[in-house]
PDB file of N, CA, C, O and CB in Angstrom:
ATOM      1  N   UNK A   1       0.845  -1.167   0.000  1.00  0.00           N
ATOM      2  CA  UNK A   1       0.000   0.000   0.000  1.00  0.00           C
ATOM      3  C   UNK A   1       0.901   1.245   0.000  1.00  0.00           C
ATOM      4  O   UNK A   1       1.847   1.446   0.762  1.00  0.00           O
ATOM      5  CB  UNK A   1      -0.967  -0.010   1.226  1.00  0.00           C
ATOM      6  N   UNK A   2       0.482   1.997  -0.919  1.00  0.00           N
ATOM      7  CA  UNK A   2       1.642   3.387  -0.860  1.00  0.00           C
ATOM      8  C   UNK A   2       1.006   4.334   0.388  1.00  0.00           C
ATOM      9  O   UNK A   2      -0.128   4.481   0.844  1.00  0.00           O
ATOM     10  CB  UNK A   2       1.667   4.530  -2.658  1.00  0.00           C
ATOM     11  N   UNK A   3       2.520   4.976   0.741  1.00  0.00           N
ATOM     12  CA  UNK A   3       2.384   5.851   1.658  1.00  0.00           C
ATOM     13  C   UNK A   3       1.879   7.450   1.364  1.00  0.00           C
ATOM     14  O   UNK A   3       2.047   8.108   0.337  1.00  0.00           O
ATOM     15  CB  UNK A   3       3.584   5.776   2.208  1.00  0.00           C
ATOM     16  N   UNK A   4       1.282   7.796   2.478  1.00  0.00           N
ATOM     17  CA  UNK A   4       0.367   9.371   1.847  1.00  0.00           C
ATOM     18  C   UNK A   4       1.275  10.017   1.346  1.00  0.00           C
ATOM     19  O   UNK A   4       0.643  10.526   0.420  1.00  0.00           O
ATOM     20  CB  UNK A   4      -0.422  10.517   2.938  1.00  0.00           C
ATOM     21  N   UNK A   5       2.587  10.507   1.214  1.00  0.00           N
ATOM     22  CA  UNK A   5       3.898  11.370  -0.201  1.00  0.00           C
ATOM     23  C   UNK A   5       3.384  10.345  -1.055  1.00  0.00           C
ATOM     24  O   UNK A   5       2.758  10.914  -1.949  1.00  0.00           O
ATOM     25  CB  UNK A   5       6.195  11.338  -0.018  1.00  0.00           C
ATOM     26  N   UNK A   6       3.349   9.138  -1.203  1.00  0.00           N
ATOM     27  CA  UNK A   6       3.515   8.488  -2.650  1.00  0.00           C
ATOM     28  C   UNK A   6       1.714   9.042  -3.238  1.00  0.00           C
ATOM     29  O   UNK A   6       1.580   9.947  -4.061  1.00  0.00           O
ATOM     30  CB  UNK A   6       3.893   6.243  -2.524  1.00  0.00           C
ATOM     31  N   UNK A   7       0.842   8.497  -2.788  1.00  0.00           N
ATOM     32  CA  UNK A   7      -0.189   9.056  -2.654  1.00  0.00           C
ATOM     33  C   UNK A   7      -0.486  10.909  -3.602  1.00  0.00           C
ATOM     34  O   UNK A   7      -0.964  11.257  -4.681  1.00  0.00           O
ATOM     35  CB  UNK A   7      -0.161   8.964  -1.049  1.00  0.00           C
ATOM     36  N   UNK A   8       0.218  11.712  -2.232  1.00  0.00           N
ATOM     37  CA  UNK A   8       0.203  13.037  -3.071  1.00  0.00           C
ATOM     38  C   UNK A   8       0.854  13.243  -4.236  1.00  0.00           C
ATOM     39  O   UNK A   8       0.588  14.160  -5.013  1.00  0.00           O
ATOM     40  CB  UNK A   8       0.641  14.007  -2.413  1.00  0.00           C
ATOM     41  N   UNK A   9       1.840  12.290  -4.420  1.00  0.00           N
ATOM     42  CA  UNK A   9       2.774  12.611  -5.752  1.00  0.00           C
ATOM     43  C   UNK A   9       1.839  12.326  -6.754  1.00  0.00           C
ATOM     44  O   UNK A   9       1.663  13.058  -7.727  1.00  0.00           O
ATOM     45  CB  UNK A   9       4.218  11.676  -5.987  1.00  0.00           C
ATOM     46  N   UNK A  10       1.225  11.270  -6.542  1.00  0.00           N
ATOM     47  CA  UNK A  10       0.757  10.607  -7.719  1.00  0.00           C
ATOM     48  C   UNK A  10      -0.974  10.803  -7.672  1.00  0.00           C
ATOM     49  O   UNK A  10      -1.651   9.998  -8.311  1.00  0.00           O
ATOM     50  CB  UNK A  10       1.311   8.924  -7.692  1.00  0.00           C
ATOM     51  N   UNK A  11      -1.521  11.694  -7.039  1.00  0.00           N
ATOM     52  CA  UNK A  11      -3.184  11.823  -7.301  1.00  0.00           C
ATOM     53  C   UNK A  11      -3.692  11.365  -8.459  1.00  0.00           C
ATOM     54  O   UNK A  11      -4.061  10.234  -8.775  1.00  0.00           O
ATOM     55  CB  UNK A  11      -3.696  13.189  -7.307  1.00  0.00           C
ATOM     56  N   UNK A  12      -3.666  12.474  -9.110  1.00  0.00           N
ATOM     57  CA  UNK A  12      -4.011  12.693 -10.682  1.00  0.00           C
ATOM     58  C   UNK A  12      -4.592  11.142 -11.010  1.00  0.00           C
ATOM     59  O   UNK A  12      -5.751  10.783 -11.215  1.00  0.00           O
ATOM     60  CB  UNK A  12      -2.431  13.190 -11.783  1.00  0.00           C
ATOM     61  N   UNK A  13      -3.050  10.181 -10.972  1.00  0.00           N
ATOM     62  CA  UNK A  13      -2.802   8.685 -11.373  1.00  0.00           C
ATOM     63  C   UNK A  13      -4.336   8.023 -10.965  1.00  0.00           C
ATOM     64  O   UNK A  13      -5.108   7.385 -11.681  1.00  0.00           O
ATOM     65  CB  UNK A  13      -1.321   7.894 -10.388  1.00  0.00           C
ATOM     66  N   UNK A  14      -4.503   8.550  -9.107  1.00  0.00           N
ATOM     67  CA  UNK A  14      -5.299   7.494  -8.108  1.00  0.00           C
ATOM     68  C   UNK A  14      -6.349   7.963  -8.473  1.00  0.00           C
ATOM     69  O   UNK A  14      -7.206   7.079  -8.500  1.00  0.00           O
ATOM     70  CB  UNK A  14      -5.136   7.420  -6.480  1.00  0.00           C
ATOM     71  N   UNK A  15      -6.900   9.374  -8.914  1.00  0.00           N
ATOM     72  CA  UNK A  15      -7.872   9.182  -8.526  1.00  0.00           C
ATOM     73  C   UNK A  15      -8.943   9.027  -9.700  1.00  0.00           C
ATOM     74  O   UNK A  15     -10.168   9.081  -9.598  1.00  0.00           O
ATOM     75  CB  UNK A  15      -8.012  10.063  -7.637  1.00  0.00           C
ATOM     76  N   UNK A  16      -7.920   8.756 -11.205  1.00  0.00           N
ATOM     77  CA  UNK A  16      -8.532   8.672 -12.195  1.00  0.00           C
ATOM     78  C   UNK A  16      -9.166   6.943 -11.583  1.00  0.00           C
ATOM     79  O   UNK A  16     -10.335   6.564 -11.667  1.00  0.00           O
ATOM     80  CB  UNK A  16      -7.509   8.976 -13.676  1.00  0.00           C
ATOM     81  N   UNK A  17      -8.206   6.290 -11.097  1.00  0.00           N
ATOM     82  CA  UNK A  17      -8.353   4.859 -10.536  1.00  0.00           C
ATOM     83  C   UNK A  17      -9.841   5.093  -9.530  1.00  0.00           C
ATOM     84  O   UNK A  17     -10.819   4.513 -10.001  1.00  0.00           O
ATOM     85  CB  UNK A  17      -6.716   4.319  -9.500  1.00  0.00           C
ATOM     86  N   UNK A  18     -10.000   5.582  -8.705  1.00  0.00           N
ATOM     87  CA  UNK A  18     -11.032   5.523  -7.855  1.00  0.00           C
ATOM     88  C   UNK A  18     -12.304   6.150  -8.524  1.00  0.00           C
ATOM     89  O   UNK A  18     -13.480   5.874  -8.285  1.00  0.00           O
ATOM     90  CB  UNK A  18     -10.643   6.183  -6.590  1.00  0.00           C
ATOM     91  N   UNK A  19     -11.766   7.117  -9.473  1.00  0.00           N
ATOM     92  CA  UNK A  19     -13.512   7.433 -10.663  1.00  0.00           C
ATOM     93  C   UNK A  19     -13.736   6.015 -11.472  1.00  0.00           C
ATOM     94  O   UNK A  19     -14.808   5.524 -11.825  1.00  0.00           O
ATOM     95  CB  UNK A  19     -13.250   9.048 -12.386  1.00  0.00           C
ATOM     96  N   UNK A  20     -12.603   5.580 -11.633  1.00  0.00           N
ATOM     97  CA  UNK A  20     -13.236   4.151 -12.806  1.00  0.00           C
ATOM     98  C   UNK A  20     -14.317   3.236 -12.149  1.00  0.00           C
ATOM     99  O   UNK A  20     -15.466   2.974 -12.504  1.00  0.00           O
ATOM    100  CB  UNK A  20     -11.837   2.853 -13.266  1.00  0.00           C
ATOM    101  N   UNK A  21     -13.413   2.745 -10.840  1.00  0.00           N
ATOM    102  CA  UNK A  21     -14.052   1.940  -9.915  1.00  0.00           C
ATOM    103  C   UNK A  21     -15.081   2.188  -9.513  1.00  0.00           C
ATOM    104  O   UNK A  21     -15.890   1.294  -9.759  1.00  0.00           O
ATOM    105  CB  UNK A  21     -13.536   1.753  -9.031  1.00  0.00           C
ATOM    106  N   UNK A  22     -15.721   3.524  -8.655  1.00  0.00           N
ATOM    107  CA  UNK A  22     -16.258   3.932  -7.855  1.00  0.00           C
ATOM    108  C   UNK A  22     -17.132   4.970  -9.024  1.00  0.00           C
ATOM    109  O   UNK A  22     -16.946   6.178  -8.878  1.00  0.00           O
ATOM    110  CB  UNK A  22     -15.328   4.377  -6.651  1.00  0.00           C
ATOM    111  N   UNK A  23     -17.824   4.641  -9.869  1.00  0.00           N
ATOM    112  CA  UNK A  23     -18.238   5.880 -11.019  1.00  0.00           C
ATOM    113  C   UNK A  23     -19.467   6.888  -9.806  1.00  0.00           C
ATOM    114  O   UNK A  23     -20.033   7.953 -10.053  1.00  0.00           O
ATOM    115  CB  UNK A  23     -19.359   4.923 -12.973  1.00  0.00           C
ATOM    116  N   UNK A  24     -19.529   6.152  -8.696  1.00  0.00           N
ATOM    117  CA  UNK A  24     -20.420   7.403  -8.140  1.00  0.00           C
ATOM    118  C   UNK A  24     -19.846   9.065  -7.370  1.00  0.00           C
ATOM    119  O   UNK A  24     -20.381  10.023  -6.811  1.00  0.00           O
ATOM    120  CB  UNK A  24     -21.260   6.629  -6.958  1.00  0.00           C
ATOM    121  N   UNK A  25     -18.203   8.559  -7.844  1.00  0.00           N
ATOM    122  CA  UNK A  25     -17.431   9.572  -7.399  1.00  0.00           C
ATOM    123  C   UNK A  25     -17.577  10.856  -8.033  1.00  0.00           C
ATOM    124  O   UNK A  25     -17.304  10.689  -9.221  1.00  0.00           O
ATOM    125  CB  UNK A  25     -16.206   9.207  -7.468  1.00  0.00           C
ATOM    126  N   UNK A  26     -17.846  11.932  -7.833  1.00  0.00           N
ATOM    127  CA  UNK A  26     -17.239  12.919  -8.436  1.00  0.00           C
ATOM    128  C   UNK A  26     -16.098  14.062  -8.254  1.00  0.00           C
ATOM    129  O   UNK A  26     -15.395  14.209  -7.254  1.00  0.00           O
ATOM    130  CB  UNK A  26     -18.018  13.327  -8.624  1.00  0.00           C
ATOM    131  N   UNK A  27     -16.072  14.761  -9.328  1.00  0.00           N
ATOM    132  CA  UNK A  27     -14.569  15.504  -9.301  1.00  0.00           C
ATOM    133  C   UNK A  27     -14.123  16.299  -8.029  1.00  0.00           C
ATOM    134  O   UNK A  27     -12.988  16.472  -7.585  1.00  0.00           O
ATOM    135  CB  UNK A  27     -14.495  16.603 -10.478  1.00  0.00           C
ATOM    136  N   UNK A  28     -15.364  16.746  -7.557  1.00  0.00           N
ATOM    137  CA  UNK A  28     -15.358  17.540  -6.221  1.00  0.00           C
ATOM    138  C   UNK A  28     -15.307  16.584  -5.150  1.00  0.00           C
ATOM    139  O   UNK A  28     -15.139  16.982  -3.997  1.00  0.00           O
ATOM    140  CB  UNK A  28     -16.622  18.471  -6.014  1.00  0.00           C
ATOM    141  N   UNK A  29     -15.428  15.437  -5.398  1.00  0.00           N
ATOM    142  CA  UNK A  29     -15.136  14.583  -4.297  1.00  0.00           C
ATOM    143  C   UNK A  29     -14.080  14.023  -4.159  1.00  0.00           C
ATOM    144  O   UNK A  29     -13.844  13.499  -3.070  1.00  0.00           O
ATOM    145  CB  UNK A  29     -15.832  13.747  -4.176  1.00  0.00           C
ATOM    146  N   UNK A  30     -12.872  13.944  -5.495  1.00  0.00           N
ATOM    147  CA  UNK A  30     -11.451  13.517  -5.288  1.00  0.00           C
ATOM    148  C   UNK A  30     -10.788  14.428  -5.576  1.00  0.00           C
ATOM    149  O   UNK A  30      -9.712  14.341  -6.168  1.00  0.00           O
ATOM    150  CB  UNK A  30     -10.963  12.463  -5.934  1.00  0.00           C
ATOM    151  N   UNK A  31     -11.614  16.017  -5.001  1.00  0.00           N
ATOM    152  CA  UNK A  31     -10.447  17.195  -5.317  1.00  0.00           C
ATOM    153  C   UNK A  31      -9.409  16.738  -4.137  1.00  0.00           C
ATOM    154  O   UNK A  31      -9.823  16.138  -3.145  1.00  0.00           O
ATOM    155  CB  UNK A  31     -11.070  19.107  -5.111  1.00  0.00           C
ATOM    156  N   UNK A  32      -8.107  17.049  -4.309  1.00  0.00           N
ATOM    157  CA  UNK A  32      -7.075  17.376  -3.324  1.00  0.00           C
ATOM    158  C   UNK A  32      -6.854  18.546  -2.651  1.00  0.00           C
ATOM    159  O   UNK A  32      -6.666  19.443  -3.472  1.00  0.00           O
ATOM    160  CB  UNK A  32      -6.065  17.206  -3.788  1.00  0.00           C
ATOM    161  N   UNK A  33      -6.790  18.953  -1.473  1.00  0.00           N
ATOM    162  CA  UNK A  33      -6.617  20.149  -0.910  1.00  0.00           C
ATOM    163  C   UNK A  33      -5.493  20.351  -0.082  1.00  0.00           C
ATOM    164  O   UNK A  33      -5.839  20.132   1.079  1.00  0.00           O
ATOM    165  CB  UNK A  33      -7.637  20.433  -0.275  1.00  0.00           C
ATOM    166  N   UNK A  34      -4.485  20.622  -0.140  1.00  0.00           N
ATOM    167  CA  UNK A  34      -3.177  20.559   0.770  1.00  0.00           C
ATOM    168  C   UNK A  34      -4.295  21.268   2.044  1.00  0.00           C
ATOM    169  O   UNK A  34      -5.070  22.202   1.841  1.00  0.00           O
ATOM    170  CB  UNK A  34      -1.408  21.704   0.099  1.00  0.00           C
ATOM    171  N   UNK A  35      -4.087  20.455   3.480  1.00  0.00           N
ATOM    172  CA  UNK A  35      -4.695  20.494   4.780  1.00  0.00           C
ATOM    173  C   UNK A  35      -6.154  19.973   4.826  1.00  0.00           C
ATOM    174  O   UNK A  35      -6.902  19.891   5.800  1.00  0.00           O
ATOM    175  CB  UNK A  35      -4.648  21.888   5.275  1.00  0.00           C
ATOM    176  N   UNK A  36      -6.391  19.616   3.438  1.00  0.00           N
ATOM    177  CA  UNK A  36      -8.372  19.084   3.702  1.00  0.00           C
ATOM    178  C   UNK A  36      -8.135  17.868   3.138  1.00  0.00           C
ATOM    179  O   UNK A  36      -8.835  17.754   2.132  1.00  0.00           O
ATOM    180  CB  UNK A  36      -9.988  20.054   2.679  1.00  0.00           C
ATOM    181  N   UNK A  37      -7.336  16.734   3.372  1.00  0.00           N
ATOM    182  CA  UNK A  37      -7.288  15.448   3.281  1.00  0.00           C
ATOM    183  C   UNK A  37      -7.980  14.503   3.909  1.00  0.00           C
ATOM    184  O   UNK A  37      -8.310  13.527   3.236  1.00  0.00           O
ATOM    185  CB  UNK A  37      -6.365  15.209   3.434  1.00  0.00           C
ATOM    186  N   UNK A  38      -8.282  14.548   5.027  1.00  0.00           N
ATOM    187  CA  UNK A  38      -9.129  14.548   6.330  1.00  0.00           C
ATOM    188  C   UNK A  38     -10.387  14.438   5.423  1.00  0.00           C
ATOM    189  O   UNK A  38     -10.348  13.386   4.785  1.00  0.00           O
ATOM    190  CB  UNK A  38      -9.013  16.010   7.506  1.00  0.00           C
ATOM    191  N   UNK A  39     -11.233  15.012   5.223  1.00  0.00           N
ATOM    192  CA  UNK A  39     -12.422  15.869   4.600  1.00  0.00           C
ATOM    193  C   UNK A  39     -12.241  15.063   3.590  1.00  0.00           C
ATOM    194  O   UNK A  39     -12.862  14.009   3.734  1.00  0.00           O
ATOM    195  CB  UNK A  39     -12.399  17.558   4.324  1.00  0.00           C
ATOM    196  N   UNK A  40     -11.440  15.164   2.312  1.00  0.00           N
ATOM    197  CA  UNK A  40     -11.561  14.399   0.933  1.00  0.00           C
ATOM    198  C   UNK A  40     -11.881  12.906   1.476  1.00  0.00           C
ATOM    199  O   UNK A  40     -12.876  12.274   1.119  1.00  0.00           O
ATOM    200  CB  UNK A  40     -10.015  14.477  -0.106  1.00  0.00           C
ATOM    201  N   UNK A  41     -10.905  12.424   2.388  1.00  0.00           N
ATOM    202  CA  UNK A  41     -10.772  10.991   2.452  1.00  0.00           C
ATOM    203  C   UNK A  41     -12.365  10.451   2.870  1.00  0.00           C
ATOM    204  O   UNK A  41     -12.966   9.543   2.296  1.00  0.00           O
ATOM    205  CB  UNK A  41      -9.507  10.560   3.633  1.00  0.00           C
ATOM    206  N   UNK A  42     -12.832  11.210   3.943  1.00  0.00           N
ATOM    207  CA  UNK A  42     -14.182  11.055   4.669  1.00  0.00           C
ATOM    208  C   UNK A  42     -15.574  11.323   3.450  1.00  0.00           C
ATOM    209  O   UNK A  42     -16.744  10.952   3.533  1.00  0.00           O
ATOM    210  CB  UNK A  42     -14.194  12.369   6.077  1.00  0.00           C
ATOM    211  N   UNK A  43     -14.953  12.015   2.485  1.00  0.00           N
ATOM    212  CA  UNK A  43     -16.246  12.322   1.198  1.00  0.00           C
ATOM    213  C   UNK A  43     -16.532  10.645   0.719  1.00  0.00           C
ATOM    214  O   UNK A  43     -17.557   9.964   0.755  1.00  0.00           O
ATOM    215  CB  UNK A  43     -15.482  13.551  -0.590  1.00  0.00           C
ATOM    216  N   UNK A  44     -15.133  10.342   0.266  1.00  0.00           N
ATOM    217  CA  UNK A  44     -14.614   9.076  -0.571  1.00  0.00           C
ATOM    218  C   UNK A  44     -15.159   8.224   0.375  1.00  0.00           C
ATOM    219  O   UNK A  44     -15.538   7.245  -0.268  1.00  0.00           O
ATOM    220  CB  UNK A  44     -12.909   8.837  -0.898  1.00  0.00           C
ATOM    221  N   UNK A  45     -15.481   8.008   1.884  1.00  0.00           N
ATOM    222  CA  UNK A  45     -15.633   6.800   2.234  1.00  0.00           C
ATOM    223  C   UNK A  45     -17.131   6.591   2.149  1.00  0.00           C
ATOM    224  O   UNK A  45     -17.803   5.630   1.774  1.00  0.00           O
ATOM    225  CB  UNK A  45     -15.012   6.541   3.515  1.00  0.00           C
ATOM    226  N   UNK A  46     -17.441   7.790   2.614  1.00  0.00           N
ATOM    227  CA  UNK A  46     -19.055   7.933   2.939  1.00  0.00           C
ATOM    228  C   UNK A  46     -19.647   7.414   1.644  1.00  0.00           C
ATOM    229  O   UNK A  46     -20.273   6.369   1.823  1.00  0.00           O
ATOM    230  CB  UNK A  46     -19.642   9.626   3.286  1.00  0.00           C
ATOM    231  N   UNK A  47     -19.623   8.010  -0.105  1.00  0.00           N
ATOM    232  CA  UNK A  47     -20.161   7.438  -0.423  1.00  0.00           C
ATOM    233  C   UNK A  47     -19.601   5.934  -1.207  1.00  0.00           C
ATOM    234  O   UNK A  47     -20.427   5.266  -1.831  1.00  0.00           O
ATOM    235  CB  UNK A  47     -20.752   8.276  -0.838  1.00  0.00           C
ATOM    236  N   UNK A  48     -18.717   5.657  -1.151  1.00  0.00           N
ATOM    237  CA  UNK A  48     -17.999   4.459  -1.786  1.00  0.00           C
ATOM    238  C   UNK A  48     -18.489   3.172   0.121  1.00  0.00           C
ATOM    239  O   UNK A  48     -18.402   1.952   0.263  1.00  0.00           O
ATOM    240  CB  UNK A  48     -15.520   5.090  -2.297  1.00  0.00           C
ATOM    241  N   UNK A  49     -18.696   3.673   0.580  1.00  0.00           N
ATOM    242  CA  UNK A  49     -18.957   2.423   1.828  1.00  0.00           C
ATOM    243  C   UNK A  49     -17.593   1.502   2.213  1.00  0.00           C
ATOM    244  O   UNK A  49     -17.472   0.459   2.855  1.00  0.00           O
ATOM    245  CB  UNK A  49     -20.233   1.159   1.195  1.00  0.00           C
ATOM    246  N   UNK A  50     -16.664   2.335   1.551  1.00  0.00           N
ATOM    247  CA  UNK A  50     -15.784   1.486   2.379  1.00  0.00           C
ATOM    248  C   UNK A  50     -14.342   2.334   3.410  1.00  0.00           C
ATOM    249  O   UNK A  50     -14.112   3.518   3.160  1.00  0.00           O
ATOM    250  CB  UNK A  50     -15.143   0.378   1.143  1.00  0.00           C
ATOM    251  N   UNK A  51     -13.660   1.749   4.289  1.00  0.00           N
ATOM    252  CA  UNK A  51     -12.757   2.499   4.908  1.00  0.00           C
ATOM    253  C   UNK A  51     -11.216   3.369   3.776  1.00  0.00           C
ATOM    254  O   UNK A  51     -11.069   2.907   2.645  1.00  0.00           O
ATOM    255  CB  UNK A  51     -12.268   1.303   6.087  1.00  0.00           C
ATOM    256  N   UNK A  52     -10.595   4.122   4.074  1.00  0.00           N
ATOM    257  CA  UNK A  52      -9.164   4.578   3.881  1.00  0.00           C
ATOM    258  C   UNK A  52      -8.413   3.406   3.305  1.00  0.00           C
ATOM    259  O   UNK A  52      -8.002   3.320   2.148  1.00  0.00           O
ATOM    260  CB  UNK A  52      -8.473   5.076   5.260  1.00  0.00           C
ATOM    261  N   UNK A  53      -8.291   2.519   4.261  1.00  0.00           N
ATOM    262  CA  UNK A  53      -7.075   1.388   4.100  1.00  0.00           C
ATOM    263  C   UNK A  53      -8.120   0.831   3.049  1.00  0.00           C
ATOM    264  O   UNK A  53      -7.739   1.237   1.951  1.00  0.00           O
ATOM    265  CB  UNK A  53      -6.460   0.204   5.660  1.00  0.00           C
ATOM    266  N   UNK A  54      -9.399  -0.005   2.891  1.00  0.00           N
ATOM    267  CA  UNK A  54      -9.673  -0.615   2.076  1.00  0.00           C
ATOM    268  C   UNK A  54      -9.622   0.121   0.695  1.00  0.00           C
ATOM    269  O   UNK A  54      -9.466  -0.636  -0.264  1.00  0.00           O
ATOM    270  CB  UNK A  54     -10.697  -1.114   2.459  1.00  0.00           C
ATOM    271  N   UNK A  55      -9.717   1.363   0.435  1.00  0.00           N
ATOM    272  CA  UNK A  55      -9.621   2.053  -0.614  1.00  0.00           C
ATOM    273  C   UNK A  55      -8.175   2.349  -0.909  1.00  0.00           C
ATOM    274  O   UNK A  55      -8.015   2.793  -2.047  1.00  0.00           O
ATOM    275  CB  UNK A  55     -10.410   3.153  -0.485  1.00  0.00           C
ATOM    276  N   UNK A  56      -7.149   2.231  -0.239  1.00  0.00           N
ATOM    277  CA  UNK A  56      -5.922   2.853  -0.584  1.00  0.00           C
ATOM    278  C   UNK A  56      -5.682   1.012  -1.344  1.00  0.00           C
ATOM    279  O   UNK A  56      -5.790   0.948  -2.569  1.00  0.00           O
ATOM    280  CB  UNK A  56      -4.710   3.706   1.033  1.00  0.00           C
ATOM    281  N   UNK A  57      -5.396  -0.254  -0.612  1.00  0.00           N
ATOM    282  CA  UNK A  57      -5.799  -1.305  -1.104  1.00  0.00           C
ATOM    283  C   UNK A  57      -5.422  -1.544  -2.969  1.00  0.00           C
ATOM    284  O   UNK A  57      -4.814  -2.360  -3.661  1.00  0.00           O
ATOM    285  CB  UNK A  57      -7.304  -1.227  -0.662  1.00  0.00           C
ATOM    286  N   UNK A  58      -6.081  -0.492  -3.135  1.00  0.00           N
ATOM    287  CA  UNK A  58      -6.698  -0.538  -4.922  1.00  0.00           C
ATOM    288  C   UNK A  58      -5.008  -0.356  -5.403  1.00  0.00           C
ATOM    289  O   UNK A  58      -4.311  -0.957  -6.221  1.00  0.00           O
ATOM    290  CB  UNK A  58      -8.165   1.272  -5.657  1.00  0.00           C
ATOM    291  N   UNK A  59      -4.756   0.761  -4.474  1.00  0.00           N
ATOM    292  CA  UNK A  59      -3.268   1.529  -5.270  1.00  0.00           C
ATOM    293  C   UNK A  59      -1.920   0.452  -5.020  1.00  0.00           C
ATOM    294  O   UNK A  59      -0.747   0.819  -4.952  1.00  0.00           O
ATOM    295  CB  UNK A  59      -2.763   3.391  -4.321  1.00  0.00           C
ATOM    296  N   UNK A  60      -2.364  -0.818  -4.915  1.00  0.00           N
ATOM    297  CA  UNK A  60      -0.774  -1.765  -4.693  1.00  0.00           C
ATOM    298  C   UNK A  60      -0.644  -2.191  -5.973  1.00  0.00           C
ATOM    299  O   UNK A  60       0.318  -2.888  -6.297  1.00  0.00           O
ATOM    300  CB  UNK A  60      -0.704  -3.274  -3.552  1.00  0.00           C
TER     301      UNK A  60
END
């Protein structure tokens, strides 16, 4: 599982990955915000139903 730097380096990459998967995502929901990560991550769980770790998971 990559670590949150590998993570920020590579968004763009993940989160085209988590719109494929998850098509109920939207853009405002895998915006990145340097200090509102917290907040993004909690958008992503609420409506995808699953935790952080099970969603980071995808990115190995």
């Amino acid at each position: 599982m990559p670590n949150e730097q590998e993570i920020k380096g590579n968004w763009n990459e993940y989160k085209g990955k988590l719109k494929q998967k998850y098509g109920e995502l939207t853009d405002d929901d895998v915006t990145y915000q340097e200090g509102k990560e917290d907040e993004m991550w909690g958008r992503i769980e609420q409506k995808v139903g699953k935790t952080k770790k099970e969603i980071m998971s995808l990115f190995d």
